[in-house]
C-alpha positions as CSV (number, residue, x, y, z in Angstrom):
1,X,4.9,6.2,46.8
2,X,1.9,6.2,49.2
3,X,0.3,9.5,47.7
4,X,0.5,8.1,43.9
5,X,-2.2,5.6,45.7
6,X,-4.6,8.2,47.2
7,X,-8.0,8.0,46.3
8,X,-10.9,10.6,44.8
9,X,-12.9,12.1,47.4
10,X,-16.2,14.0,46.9
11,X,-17.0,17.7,48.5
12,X,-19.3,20.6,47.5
13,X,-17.6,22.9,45.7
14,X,-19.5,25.8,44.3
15,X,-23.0,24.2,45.3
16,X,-22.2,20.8,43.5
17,X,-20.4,17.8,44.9
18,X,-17.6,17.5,42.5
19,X,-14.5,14.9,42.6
20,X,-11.1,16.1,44.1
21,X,-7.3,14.7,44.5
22,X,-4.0,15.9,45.3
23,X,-1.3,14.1,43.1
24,X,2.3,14.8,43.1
25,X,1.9,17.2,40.3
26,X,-0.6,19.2,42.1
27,X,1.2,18.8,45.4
28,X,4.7,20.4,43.6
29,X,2.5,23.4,41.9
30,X,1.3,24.2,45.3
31,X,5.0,24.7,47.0
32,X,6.6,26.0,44.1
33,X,3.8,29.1,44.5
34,X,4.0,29.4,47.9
35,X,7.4,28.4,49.3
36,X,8.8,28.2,51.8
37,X,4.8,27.0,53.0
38,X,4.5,23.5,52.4
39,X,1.3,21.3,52.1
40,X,2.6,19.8,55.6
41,X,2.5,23.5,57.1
42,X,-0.8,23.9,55.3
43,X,-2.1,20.9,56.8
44,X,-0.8,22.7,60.3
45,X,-2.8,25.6,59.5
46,X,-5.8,24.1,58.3
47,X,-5.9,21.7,61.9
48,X,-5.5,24.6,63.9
49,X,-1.5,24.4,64.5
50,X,-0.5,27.8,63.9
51,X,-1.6,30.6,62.4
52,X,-4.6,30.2,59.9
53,X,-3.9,29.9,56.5
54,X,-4.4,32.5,53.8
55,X,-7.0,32.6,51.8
56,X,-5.5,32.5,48.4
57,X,-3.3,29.1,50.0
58,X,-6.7,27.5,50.8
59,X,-8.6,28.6,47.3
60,X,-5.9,27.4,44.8
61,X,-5.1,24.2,47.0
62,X,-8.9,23.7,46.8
63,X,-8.6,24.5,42.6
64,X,-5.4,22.2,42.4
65,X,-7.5,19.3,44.1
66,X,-10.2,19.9,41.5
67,X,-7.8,19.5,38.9
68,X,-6.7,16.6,40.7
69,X,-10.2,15.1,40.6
70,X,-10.1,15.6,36.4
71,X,-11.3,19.1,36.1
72,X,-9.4,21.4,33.8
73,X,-6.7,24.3,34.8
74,X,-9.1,27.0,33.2
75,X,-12.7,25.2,34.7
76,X,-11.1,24.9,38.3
77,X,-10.1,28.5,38.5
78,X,-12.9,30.0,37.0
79,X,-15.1,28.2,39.3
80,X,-12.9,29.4,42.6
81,X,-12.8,32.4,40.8
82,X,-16.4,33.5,41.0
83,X,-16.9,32.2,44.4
84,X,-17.5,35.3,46.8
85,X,-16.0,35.4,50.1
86,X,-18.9,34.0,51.9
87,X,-17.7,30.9,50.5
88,X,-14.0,31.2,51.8
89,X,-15.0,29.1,55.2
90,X,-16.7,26.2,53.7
91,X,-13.5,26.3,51.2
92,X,-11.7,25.9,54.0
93,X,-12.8,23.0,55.7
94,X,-13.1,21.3,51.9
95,X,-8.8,21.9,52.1
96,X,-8.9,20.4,55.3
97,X,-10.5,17.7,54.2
98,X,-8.6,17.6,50.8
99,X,-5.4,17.6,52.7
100,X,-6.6,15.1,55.1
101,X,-7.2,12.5,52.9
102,X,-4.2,13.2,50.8
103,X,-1.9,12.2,54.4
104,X,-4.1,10.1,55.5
105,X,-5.7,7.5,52.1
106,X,-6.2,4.9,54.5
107,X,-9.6,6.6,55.6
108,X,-11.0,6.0,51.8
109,X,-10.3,2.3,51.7
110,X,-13.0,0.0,53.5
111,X,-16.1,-2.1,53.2
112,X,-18.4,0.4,52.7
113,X,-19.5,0.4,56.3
114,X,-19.6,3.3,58.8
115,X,-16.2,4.4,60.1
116,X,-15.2,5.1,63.6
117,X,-14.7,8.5,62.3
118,X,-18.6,8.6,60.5
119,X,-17.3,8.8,56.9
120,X,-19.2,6.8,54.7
121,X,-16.4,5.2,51.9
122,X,-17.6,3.3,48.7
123,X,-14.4,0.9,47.8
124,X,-16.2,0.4,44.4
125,X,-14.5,4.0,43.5
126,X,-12.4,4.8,46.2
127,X,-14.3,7.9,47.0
128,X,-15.8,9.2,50.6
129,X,-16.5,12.0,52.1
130,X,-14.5,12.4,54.9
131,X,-14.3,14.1,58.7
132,X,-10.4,15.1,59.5
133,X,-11.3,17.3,62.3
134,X,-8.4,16.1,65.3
135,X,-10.1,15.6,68.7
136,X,-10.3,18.3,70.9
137,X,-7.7,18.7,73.3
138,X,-8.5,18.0,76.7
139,X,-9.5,20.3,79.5
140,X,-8.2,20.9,82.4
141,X,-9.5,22.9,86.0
142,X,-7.7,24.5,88.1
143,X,-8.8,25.2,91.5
């Protein structure tokens, strides 16, 4: 399967850049919490497609990536845990990213150059970090 080859990414998490990965496992604990939501309709929410996500969907997605990335159960949610809600919007955009990659593993494999996208990705480890923002959509006048 494609996502048993997805790479470790790095984000800041808590005020520290810290490793993170969505494996199967983590992927299964996720929907088996929150069905019927899915990571794919997560991944909707998080781009903008849809309502927003909920909170608790992006901070345990966020502590199940952590986990992932080799953190304990107990260390992951104890460090989501006592982050205050000022933190919920860069948590956010680090489960965008999460998710992202975990789609999309293509954008950690390179030669350590630039990417269109401006990641930097070092294919020593297979880690980046990395922009998923979609373009903007278009605009139009009417006159």
């Amino acid at each position: 399967m494609a996502i048993a080859k997805t790479g470790v990414f790095r984000d800041t998490v808590g005020g520290q850049e810290r490793p993170l990965k969505l494996r199967n496992g983590e992927i299964e604990r996720f929907e088996d919490q929150y069905a019927p939501l899915g990571l794919f309709d997560l991944f909707d929410q998080l781009v903008g497609r849809g309502p927003g996500p909920q909170v608790r969907c992006v901070r345990d997605i966020v502590a199940l990536g952590l986990v992932g990335g080799g953190m304990s159960d107990r260390a992951a949610d104890e460090l989501i845990a006592d982050l205050g809600p000022e933190q919920n919007r860069a948590l956010r955009e680090t489960a965008r990213r999460l998710v992202g990659v975990t789609f999309f593993p293509v954008i950690l494999e390179g030669d350590g150059k630039k990417k269109a996208d401006g990641s930097d990705a070092d294919p020593e480890n297979g880690t980046a970090t990395v922009d998923t923002t979609p373009e903007p959509e278009s605009e139009t006048s009417v006159e």
